[in-house]
C-alpha positions in Angstrom: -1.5 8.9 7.8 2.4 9.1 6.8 3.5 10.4 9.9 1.8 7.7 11.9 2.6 4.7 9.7 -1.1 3.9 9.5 -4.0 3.4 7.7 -7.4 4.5 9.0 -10.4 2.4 7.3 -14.1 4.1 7.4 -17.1 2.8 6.5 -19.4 4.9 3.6 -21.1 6.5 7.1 -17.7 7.8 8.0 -17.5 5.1 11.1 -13.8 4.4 11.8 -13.8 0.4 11.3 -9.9 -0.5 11.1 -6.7 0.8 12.1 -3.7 -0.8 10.3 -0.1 -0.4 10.6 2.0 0.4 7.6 5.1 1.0 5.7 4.6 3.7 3.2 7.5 5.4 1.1 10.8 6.5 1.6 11.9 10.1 0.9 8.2 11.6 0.8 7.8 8.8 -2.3 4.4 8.2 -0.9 1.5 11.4 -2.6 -0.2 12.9 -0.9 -4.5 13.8 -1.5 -7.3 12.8 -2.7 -7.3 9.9 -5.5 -9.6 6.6 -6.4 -9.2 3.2 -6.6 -8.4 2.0 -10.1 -6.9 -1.4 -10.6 -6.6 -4.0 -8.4 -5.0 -7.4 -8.9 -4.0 -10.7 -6.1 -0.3 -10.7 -7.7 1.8 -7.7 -9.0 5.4 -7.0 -9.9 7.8 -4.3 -9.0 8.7 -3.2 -12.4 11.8 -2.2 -12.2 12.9 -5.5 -11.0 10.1 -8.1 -12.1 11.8 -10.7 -9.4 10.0 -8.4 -6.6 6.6 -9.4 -6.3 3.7 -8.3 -3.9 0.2 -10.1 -3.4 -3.2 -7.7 -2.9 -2.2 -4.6 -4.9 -4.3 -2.0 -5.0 -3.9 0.6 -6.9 -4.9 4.3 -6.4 -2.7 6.9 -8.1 0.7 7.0 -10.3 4.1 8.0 -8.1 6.6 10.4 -9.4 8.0 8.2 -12.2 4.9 7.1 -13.8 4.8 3.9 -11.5 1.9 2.5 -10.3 0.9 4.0 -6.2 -1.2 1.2 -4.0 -1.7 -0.9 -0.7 -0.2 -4.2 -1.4 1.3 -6.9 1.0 4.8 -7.6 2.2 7.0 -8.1 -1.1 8.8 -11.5 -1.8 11.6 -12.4 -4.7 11.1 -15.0 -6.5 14.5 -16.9 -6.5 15.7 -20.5 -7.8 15.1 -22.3 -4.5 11.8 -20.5 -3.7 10.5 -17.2 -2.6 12.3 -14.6 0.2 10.0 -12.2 2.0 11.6 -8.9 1.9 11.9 -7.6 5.5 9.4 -4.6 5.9 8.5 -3.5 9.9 5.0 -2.5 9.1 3.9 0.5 11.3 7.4 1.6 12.0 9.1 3.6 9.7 8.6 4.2 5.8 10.5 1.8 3.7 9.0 1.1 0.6 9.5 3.4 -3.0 6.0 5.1 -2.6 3.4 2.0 -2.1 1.8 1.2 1.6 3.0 -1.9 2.6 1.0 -3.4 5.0 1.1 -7.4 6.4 -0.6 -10.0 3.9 -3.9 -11.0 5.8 -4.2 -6.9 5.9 -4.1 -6.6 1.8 -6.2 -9.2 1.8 -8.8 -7.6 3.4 -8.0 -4.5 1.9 -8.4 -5.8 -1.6 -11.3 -7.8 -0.7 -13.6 -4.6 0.7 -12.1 -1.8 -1.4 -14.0 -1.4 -5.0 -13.2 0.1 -7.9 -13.4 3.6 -7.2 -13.5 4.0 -3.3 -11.9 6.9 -2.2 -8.2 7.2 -0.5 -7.6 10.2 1.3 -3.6 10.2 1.8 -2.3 13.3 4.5 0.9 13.4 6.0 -0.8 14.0 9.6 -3.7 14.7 11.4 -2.8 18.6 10.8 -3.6 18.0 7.0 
């Protein structure tokens, strides 16, 4: 739910089984509807800037440029002397350029219990 900066997991019998907090997309970069899982992989890449990398992407639509739309873990940069997480206040405000960033041990679990093909039901609030 954009407007709440959270994620609401159900099981295939509709029973609410996680709440998680989030950062989704600035300016309204997040869709909105009905879509499907259809890639997922443990390491991904901001493309416009390779150097920004994510852990746990899921992947369930295309954003207004083409770019691929997912759940996906607190992004790093790789750098000479290591790797910087990129600050990101999960369940706060929207920050991110259309994915929904939530904390690692949440993508995990995300990318470890979401199949191919499970549904994602973006809304901007509980109105619709």
């Amino acid at each position: 739910m954009l407007d709440e900066q959270r994620v609401y997991v159900y099981s295939a019998t509709r029973r609410l089984i996680a709440t998680l907090p989030v950062s989704t997309g600035l300016d309204d970069s997040t869709p909105t509807g009905s879509f499907k899982v259809f890639s997922k992989s443990e390491q991904a890449f901001f493309a416009p800037n390779p150097g920004e990398r994510m852990k746990w992407m899921v992947r369930f639509t295309r954003g207004r440029q083409g770019d691929n739309i997912g759940f996906h873990g607190i992004p790093y940069r790789v750098t000479g002397a290591g790797t910087v997480q990129i600050p990101t206040p999960v369940g706060v405000k929207p920050v991110s350029h259309g994915c929904i960033r939530t904390r690692d041990v949440e993508a995990q679990w995300l990318y470890e219990n979401m199949a191919i093909g499970t549904p994602v039901r973006v809304v901007q609030s509980r109105r619709g």
